[in-house]
N, C-alpha and C positions, 0 to 999 in steps of 0.2 A: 504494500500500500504506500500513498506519498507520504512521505516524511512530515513533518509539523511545518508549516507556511513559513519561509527565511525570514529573519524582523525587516531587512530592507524591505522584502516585497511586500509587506505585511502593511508597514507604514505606505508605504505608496498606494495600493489601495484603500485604504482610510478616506487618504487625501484626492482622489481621484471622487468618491462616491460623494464625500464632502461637498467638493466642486458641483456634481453631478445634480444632489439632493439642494442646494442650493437654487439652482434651475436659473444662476443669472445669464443664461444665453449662451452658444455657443462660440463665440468671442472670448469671454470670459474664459471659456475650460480652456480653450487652447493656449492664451494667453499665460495661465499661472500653469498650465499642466505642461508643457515645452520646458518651463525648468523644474517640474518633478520629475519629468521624465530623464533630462539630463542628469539629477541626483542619483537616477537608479540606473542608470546604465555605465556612470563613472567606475565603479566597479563590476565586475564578471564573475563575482566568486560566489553569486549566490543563488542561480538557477538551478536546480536539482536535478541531477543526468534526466532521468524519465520523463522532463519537458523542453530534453534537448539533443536528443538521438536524431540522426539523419537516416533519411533514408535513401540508398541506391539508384531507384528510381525515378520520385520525385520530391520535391518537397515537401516539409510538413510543417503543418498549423497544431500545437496542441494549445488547448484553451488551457489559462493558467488561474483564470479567477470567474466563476461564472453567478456574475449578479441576478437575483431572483426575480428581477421585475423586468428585466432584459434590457435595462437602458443602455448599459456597455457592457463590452466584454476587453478584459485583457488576455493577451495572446504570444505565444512566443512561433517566431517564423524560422525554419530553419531551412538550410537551402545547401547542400552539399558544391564544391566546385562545380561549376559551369550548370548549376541549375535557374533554373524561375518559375514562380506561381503563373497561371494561365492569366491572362490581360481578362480584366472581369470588369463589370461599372462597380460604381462606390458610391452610394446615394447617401453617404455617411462619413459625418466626420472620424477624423484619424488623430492620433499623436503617435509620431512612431523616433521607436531610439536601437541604437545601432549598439549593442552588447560585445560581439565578437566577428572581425574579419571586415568586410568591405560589403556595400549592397548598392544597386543605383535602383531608386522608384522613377519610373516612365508613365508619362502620362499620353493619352492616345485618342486621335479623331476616329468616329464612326462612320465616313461615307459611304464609302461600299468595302473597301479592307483598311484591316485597323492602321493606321498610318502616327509613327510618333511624331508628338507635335511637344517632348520637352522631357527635359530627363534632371533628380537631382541627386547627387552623388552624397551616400552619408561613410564617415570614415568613423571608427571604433569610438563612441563617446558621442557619437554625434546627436540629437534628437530635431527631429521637424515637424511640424502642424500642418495639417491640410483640411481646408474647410469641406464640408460636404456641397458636391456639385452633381447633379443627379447625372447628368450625360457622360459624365467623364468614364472612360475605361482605364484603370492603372494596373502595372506589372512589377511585383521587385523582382530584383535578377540578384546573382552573385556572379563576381569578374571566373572566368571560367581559369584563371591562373590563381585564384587566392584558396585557400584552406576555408572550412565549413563558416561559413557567417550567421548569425544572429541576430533578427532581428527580434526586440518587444512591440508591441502593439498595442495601444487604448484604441478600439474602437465607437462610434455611436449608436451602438445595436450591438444583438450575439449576432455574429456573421457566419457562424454554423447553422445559427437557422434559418438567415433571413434568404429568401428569394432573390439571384442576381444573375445578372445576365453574362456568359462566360462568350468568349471571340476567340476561334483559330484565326490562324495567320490569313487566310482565305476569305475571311469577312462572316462564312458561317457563325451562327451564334444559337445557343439556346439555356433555357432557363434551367439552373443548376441549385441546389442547397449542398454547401459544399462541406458541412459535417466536420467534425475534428480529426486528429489522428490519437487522439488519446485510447486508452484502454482499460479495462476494468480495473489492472494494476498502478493506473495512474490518473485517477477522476482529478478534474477542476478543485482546486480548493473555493469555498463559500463562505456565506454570512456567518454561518457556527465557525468554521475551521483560523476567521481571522480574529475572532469576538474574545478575544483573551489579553491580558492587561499588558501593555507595553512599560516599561519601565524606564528610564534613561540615566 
């Protein structure tokens, strides 16, 4: 089973839900959450192998904190050398921070094949905010020369279950719930599993 929730990660979602339960706007989260995100991806020592195993074939999503009421979901992205997630829309905001290795997020026009229209490089420490834009389709990659990268994710929804639209290179597309890669031996940690006294 997972281990007891790390304290970094522990406090970061706190403050994530804080923000969230708050409801002053999505301005607001991105704003203060860009440098929570930065605080917890400054260090790498506190992800627990079983939310950061790669896989061979393709990359994987395992959900790291699954809020009850589905407003957000935190996430960890892993992406072996020369991998990337499928170019999907994102009708939802993002904060995302770069934990280990190199990532570039691509962002992509719909006319008839997806076509990049912008790309932004995060380097180890990095964190970036992206508003929710319903048309947009984005991709993270890892450079196919660097070692397994990392990314965390604050999403604005659980994105395991929400309904999104997935793009081959072709321009084909269809509706997808793209599910986690987690396992019975490695559920989400929750409201009980954080709900314990922080001390400093």
């Amino acid at each position: 089973m997972t281990d007891p929730v790390p304290l970094a990660l522990k406090r970061f979602i706190w403050d994530i839900q804080s923000l969230v339960e708050l409801d002053e706007g999505e301005r607001e989260i991105l704003f203060i959450g860009r440098d929570l995100m930065a605080r917890l991806v400054a260090s790498d020592d506190w992800l627990p192998q079983v939310f950061a195993t790669p896989d061979s074939t393709q990359g994987q999503q395992y959900q790291l904190y699954n809020d009850g009421m589905e407003r957000f979901s935190v996430v960890s992205t892993i992406l072996a050398a020369g991998q990337a997630l499928p170019i999907r829309q994102q009708p939802f905001w993002e904060i995302a921070g770069l934990l280990r290795g190199s990532a570039t997020r691509r962002r992509f026009s719909l006319d008839e094949k997806p076509q990049a229209i912008g790309e932004s490089r995060l380097a180890k420490g990095d964190a970036q905010v992206f508003g929710s834009r319903g048309a947009d389709a984005v991709q993270f990659a890892n450079d196919p020369t660097e070692e397994v990268s990392i990314i965390i994710h604050v999403y604005g929804g659980d994105i395991g279950k929400l309904s999104r639209r997935e793009i081959a290179p072709d321009g084909a597309s269809q509706e997808i719930v793209s599910g986690y890669a987690n396992g019975v031996d490695n559920p989400p940690y929750d409201i009980w599993t954080i709900q314990t006294e922080i001390i400093d």
